[in-house]
C-alpha positions as CSV (number, residue, x, y, z in Angstrom):
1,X,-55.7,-27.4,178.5
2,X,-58.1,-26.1,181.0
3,X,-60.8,-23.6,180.7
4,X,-58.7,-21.0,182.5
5,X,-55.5,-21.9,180.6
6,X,-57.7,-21.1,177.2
7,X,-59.5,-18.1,179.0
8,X,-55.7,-17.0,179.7
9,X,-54.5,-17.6,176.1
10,X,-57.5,-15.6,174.0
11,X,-56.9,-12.9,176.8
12,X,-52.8,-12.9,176.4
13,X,-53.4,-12.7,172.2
14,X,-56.0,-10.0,172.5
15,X,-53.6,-7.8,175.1
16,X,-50.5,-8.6,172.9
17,X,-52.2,-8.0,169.8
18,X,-53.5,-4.5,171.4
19,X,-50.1,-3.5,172.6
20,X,-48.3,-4.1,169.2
21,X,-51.1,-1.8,168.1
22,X,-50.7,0.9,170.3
23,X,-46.8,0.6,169.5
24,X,-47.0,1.0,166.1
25,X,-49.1,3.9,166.3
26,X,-46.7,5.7,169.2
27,X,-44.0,5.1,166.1
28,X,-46.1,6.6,163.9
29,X,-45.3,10.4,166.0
30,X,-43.3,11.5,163.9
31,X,-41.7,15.3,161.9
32,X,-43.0,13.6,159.0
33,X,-46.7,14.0,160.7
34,X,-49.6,13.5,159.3
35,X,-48.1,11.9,155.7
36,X,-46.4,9.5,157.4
37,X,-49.5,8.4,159.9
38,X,-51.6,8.6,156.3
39,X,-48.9,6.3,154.7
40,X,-48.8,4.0,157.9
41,X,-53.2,3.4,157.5
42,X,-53.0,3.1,153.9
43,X,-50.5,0.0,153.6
44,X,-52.1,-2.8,151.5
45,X,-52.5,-5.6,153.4
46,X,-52.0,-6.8,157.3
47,X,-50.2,-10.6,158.3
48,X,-50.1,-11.8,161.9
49,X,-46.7,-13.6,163.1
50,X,-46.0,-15.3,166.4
51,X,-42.8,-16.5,168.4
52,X,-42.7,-17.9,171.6
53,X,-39.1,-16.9,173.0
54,X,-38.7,-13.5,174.6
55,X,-35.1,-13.3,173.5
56,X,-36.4,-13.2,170.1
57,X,-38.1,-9.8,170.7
58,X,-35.9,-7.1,169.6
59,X,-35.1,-9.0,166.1
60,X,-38.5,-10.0,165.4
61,X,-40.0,-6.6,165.8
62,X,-37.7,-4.6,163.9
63,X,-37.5,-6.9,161.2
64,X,-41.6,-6.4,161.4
65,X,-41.1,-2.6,160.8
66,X,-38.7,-2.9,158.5
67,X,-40.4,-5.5,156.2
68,X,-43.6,-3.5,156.5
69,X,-42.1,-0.2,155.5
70,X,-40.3,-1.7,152.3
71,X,-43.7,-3.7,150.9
72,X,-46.3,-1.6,152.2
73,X,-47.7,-4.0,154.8
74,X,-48.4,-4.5,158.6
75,X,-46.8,-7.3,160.0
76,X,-48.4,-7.6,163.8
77,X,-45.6,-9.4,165.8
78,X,-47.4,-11.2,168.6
79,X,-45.6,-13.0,171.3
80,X,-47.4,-16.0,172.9
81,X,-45.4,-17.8,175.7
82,X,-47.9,-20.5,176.7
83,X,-47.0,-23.8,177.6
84,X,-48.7,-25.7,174.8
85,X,-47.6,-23.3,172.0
86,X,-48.6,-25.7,168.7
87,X,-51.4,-26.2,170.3
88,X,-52.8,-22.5,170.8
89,X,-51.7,-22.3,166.9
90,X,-54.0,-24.8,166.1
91,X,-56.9,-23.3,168.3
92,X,-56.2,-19.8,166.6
93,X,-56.3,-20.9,163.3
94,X,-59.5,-23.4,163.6
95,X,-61.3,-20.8,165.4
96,X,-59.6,-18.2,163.1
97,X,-58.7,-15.6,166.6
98,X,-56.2,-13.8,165.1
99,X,-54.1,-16.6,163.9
100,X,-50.7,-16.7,163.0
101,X,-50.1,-16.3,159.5
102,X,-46.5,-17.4,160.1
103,X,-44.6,-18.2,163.3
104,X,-41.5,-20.0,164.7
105,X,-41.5,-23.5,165.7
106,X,-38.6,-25.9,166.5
107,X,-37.9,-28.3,163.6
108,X,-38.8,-31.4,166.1
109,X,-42.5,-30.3,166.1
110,X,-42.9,-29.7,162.3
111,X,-44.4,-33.2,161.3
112,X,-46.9,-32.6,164.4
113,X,-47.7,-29.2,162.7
114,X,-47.6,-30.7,159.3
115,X,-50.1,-33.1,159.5
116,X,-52.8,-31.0,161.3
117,X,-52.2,-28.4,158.6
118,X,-50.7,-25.3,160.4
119,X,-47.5,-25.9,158.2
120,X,-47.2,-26.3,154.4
121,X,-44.8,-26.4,151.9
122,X,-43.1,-22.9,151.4
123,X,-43.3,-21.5,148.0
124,X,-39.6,-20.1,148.5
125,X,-40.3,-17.5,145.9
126,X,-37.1,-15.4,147.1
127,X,-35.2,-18.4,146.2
128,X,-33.5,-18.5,149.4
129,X,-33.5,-22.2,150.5
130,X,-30.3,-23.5,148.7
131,X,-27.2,-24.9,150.0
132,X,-25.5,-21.5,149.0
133,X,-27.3,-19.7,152.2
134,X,-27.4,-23.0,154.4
135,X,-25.9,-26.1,154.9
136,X,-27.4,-29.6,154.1
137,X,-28.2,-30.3,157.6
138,X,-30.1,-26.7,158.2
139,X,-32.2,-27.5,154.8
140,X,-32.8,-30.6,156.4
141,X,-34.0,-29.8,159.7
142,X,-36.8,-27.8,158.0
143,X,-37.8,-30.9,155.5
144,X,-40.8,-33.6,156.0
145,X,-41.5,-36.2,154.1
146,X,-39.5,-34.5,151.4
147,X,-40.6,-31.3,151.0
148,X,-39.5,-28.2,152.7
149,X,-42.2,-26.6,155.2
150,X,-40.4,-24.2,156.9
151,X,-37.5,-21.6,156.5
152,X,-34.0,-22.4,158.7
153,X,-33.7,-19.0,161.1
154,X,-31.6,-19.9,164.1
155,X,-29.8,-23.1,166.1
156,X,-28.4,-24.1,168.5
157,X,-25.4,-26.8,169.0
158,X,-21.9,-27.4,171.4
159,X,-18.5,-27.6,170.6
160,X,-15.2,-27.9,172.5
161,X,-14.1,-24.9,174.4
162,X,-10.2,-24.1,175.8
163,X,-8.4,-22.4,177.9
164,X,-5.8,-21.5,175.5
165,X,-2.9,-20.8,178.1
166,X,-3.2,-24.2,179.7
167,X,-2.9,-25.6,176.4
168,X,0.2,-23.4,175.7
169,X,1.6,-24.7,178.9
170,X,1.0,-28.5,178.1
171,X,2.8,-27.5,174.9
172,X,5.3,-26.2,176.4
173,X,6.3,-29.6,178.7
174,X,5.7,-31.7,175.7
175,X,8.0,-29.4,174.0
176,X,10.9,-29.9,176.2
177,X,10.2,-33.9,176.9
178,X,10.7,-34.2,172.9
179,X,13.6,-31.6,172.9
180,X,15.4,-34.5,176.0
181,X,14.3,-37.5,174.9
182,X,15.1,-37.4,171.3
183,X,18.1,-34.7,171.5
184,X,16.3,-32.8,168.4
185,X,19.1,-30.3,167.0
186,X,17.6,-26.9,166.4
187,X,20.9,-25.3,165.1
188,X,20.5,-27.6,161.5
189,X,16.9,-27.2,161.5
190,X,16.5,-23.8,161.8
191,X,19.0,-23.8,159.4
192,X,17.4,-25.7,156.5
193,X,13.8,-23.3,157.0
194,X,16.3,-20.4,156.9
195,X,17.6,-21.8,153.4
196,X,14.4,-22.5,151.8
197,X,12.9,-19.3,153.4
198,X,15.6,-17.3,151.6
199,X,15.1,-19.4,148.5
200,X,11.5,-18.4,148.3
201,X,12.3,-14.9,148.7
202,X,14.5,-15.2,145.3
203,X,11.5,-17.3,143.7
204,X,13.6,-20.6,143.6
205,X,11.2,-23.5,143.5
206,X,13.6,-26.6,144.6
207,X,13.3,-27.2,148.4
208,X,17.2,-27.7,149.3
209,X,17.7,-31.2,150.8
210,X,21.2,-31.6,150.5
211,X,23.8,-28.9,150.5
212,X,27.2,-28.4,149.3
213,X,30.3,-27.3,150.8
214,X,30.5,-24.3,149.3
215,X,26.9,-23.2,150.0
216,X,27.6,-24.4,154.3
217,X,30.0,-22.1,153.9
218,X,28.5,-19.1,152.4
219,X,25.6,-19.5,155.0
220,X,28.5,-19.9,157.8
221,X,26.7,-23.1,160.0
222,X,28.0,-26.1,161.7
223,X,26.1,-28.9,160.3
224,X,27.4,-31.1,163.6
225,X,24.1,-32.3,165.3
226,X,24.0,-30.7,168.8
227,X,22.3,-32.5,171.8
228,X,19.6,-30.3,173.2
229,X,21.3,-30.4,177.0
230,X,24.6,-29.4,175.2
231,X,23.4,-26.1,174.2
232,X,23.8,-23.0,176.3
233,X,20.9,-21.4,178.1
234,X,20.5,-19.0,175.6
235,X,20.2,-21.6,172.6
236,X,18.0,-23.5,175.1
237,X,15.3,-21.0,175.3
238,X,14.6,-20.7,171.9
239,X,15.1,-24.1,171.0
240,X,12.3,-24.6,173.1
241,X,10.2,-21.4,171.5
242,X,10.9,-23.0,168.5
243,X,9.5,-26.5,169.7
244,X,6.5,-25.3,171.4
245,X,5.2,-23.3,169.3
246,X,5.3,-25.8,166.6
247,X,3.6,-28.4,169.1
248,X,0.9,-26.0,169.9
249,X,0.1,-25.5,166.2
250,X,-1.0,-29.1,166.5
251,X,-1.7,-29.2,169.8
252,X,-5.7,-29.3,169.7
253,X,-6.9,-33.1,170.1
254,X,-8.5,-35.1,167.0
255,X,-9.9,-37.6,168.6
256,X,-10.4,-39.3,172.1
257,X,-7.3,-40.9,172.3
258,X,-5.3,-37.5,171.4
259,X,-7.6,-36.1,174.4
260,X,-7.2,-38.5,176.9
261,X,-2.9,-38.0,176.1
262,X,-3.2,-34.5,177.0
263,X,-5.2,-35.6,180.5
264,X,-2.6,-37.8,181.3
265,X,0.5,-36.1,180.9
266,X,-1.1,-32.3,181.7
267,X,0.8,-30.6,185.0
268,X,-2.1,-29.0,185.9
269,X,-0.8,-25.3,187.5
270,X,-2.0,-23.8,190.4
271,X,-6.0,-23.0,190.2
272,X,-6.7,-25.6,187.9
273,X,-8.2,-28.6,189.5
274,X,-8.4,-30.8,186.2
275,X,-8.1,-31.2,182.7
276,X,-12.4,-31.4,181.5
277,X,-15.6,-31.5,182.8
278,X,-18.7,-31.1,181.3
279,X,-22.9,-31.7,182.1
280,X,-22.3,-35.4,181.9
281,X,-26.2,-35.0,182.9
282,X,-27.6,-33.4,179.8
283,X,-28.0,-35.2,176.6
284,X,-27.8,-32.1,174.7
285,X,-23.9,-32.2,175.8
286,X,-23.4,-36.0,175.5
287,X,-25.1,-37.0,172.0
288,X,-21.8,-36.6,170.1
289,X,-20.2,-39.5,171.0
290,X,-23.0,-41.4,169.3
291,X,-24.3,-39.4,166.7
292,X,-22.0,-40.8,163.9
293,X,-23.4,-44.4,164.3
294,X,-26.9,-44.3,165.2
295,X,-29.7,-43.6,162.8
296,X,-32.9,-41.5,164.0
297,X,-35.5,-41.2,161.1
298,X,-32.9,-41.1,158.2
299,X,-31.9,-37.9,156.1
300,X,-35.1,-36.0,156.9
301,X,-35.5,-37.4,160.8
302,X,-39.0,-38.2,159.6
303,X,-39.2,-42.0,158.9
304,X,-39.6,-44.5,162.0
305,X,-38.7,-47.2,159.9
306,X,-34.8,-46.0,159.9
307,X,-34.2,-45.9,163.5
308,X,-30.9,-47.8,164.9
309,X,-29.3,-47.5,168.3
310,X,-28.4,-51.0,169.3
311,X,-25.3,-51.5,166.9
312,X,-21.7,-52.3,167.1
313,X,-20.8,-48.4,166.5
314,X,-23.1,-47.6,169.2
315,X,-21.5,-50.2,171.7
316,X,-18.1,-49.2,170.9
317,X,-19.0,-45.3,171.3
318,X,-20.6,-46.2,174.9
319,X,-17.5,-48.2,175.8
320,X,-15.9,-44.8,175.1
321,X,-18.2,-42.7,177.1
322,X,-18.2,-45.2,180.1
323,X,-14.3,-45.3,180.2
324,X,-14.1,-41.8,180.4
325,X,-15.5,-41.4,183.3
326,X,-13.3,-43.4,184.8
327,X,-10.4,-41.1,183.3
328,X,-12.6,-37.7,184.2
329,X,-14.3,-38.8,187.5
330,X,-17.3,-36.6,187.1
331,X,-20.3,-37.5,189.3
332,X,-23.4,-36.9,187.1
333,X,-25.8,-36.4,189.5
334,X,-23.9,-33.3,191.1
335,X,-22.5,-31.7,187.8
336,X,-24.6,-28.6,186.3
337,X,-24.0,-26.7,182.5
338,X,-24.2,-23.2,184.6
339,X,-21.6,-24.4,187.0
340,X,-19.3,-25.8,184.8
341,X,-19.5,-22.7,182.5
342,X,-18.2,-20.9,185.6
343,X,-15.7,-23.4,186.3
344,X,-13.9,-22.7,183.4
345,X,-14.1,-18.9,184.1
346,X,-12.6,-19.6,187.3
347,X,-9.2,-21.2,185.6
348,X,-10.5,-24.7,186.8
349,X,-10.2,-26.5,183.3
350,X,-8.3,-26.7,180.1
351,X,-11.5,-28.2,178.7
352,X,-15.1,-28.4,178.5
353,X,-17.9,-28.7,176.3
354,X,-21.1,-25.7,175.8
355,X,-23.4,-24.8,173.6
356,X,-23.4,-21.0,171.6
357,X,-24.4,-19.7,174.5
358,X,-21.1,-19.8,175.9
359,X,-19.4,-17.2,173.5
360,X,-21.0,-14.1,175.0
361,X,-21.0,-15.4,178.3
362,X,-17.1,-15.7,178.3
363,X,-17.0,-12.2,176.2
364,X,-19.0,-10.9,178.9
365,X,-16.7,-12.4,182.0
366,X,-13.8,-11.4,179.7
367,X,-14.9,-7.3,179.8
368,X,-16.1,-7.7,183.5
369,X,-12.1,-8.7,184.5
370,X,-13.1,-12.5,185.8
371,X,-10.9,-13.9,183.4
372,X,-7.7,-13.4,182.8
373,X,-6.6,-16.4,180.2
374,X,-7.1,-16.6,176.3
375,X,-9.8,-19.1,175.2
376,X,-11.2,-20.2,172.2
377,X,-13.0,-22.6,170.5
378,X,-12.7,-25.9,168.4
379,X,-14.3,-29.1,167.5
380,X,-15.0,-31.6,169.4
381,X,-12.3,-34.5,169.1
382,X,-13.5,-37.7,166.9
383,X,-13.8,-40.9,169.0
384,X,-11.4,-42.7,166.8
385,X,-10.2,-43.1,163.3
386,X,-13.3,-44.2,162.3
387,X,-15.8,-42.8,163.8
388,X,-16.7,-38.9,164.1
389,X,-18.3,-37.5,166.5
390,X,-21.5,-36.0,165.7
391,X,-23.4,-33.4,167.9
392,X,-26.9,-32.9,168.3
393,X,-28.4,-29.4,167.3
394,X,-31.9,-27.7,167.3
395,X,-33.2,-25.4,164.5
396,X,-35.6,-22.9,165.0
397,X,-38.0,-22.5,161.5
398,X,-40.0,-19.8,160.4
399,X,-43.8,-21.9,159.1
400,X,-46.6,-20.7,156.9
401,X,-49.8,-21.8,158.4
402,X,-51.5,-23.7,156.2
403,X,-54.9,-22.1,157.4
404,X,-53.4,-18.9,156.0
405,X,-54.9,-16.9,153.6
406,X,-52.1,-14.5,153.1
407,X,-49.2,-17.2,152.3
408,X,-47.6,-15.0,149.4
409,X,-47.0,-12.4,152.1
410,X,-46.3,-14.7,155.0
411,X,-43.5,-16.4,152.9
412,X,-41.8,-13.2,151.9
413,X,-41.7,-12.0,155.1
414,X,-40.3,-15.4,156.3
415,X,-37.5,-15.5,153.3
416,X,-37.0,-11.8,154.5
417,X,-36.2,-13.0,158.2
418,X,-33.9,-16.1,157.6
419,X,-32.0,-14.3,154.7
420,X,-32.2,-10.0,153.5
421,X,-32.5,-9.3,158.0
422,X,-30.5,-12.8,159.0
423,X,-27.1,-10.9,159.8
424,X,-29.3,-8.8,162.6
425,X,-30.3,-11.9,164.1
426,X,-26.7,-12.2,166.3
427,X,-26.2,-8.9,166.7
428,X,-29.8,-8.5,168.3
429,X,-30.8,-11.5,170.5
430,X,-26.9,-13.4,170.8
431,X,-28.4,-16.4,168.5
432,X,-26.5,-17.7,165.6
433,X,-28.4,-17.8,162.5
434,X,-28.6,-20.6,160.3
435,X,-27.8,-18.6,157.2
436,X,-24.2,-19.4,156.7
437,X,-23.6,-15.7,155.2
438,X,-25.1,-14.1,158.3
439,X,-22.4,-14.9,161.3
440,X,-19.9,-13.9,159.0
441,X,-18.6,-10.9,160.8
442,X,-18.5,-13.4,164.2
443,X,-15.0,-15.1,164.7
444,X,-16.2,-16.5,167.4
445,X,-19.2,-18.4,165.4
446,X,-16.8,-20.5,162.9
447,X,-16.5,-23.3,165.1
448,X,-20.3,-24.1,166.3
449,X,-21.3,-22.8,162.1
450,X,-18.9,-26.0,161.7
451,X,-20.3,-28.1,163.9
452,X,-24.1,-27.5,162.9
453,X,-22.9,-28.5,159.5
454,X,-22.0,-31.4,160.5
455,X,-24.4,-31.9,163.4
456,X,-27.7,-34.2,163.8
457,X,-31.0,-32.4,163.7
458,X,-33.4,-33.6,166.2
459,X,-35.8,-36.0,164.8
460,X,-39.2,-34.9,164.0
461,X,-40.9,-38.4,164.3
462,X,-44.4,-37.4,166.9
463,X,-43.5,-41.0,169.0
464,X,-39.9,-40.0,169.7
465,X,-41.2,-37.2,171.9
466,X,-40.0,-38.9,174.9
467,X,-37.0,-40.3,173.0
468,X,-34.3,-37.9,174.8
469,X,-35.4,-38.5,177.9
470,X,-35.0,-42.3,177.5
471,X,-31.5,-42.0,176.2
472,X,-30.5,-39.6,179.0
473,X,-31.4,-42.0,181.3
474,X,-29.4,-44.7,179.5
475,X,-26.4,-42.4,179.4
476,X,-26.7,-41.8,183.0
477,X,-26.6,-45.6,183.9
478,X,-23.8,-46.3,181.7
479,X,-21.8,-43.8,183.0
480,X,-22.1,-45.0,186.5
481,X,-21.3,-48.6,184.8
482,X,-23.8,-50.3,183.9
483,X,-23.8,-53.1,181.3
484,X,-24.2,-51.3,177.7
485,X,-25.5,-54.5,175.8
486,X,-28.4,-55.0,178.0
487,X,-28.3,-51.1,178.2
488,X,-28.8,-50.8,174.6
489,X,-31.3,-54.0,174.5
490,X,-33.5,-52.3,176.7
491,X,-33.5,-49.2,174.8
492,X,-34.4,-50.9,171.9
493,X,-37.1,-52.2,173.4
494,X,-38.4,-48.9,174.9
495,X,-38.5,-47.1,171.2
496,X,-40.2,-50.2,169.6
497,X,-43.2,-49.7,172.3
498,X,-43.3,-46.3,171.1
499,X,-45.0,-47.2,168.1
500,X,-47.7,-49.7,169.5
């Protein structure tokens, strides 16, 4: 970092520091008056806490006032957007300049911060880092060489979005083709769930299977089979209700081949140009179709002597990816996550694939009147029987520097953020917190919760730095058909210079 750069970055922490200052003493005007401004310069002890992601602001600083209020303590929030963020930590804390006494740090960057000492183990006094407030991959995320130095706040992951209409409508023609081609009688159907239906109600257990002439009779029905095509227009109509509606129940693809079914036998109605698209570009949207079979640093992420990418599950899953876009036709090097977001607010999909961000911008589109379709959200499909798919997530920790002399406080008010103030964290800043409790009250949430559960933390190995940008590149040439064995070879190769 330059001179200036540094010059910039004491100036930026002095000017933020001032301004948190000056706000908290503008808060401090109050009816209350001069007990309250009394109570406010008597509080016990003072903790310094930075975050570099101005989204973040609104959460951060009330949780600040809020913390400090109940314990009787300042906490200074200080936001620091510099481009070398761990690395101003480290300055602050050597030179102690106002140093973080905790801050927010992507899970990738915690052995980096580890090992020079601006993270240590948390003392989790609150007892708030259990699989009861966060799932085994969150607890993970915030683990190095097994111990836990951080506290799980927020993440970020994709999942498969819909337009639920289309899908009603591809229902609807699979419906019928079933009603035609197999003649299904609705009449004795419908009349078996109204039997058991009625048996329920009079708390019979036995599920009637066979019936006798004297109960046909009671319940007046023709068991005669009737062709579909023989019925009248009325019976037609909601034969097919029926039908659909039961197809739709079922209707959300499990896996690749279930996906690809819908793309080849979808009518795609006026407005819709095709069936999915998504940022073929972008890793971050790409990694589940290999994260089931590959291995990056083992349970933690943490150990570069468990890394596997050339494999047979790996090959099979790029065979996959490769053949879709011969199925999809999407040309990588003109596809964009922003425009494909707005393609499926246009009506140009039934599918896509985004990240959380996606839920308020399609709430947002829905109040503004630019769409006019139900959507919703699900997992993404499996690639096979066999093999999951696996997405990729980020996870945003709350660390206690290890140059800190206040860790008892800087842990409380850590534990206080990721768990007591978590269920703020949505409502304030549109993130999903990684406290499963929290995004309780969010529908919307239950599907990317899901899919962080079972998702792949970025590793947090210091060589992989330049990992993704490696595998992006290899993703890229595959899709446009390139050979994956000597893909994958090279690949191999690539990472094993990495640690040279």
């Amino acid at each position: 970092m330059s001179l200036q750069k540094r010059f910039i970055s004491v100036i930026l922490v002095i000017l933020l520091a001032a301004g948190v200052m000056f706000a908290g003493r503008m808060e401090m005007k109050s009816p209350e008056g001069e007990e309250e401004i009394t109570a406010w310069y008597t509080r016990e002890d003072t903790i310094y806490f930075w975050y570099s992601d101005p989204e973040l602001s609104d959460y951060i600083n009330k949780a600040a006032v809020d913390f400090g209020e109940q314990n009787n303590v300042h906490v200074f929030p200080m936001l620091i957007t510099v481009e070398n963020y761990i690395e101003t930590v480290n300055k602050a804390s050597v030179y102690n300049e106002q140093m973080p006494d905790a801050y927010l740090l992507d899970t990738s960057e915690l052995e980096m911060a580890t090992l020079a000492g601006l993270a240590t183990e948390i003392d989790d006094a609150a007892g708030v880092c259990n699989t009861a407030n966060f799932s085994q991959v969150a607890l993970d995320a915030v683990t190095y060489d097994g111990k836990l130095v951080g506290y799980p706040l927020a993440y970020n992951t994709s999942a498969l979005v819909y337009n639920k209409d289309y899908l009603h409508t591809w229902a609807e023609e699979k419906a019928l083709a079933i009603l035609l081609e197999e003649a299904e009688d609705y009449v004795l159907t419908d009349y078996l769930a109204n039997v058991n239906a009625e048996l329920e109600e009079a708390n019979e257990s036995d599920w009637v299977t066979e019936l006798d002439e004297d109960e046909v009779d009671h319940y007046e029905i023709d068991s005669e089979l009737v062709p579909y095509k023989e019925l009248s227009d009325e019976e037609k109509v909601t034969a097919l209700e029926s039908k659909t509606a039961e197809v739709y129940e079922t209707a959300l693809p499990q896996t690749l081949n279930e996906l690809l079914t819908i793309a080849n036998t979808f009518n795609a109605p006026d407005g819709a140009e095709g069936v999915m698209t998504w940022d073929v570009s972008d890793i971050f949207y790409n990694f589940w179709m290999i994260g089931d079979v590959v291995n990056l640093g083992g349970e933690y992420g943490d150990d570069e002597n468990q890394i596997s990418l050339n494999n047979e599950g790996s090959r099979i899953c790029l065979n996959y990816y490769q053949y879709l876009n011969e199925f999809f036709y999407i040309e990588a090097d003109a596809v964009d996550y922003d425009d494909v977001v707005e393609d499926f607010i246009d009506g140009k999909m039934l599918f896509t694939i985004a990240s959380v961000d996606v839920v308020n911008t399609l709430n947002k589109a829905k109040e503004d009147g630019r769409i006019d379709f139900e959507y919703g959200f699900a997992m993404i499909p499996d690639i096979n029987e066999e093999i999951s798919s696996r997405n990729m997530s980020t996870t945003t920790a709350v660390v206690v520097n290890g140059y800190s002399e206040k860790k008892e406080l800087a842990n409380a008010f850590a534990a206080y953020l990721v768990n007591d103030f978590a269920d703020e964290l949505y409502t304030r800043c549109g993130k999903p917190a990684a406290n499963i409790k929290a995004n309780a009250a969010y529908e919307d949430l239950k599907v990317f919760d899901a899919e962080y559960a079972e998702s792949v933390p970025l590793p947090k190995i210091i060589e992989l730095e330049n990992f993704w940008m490696e595998l992006e590149a290899l993703f890229a040439r595959i899709w446009d058909g390139a050979d994956i064995e000597e893909e994958t070879e090279k690949l191999d190769e690539t990472v094993n210079l990495f640690f040279l």
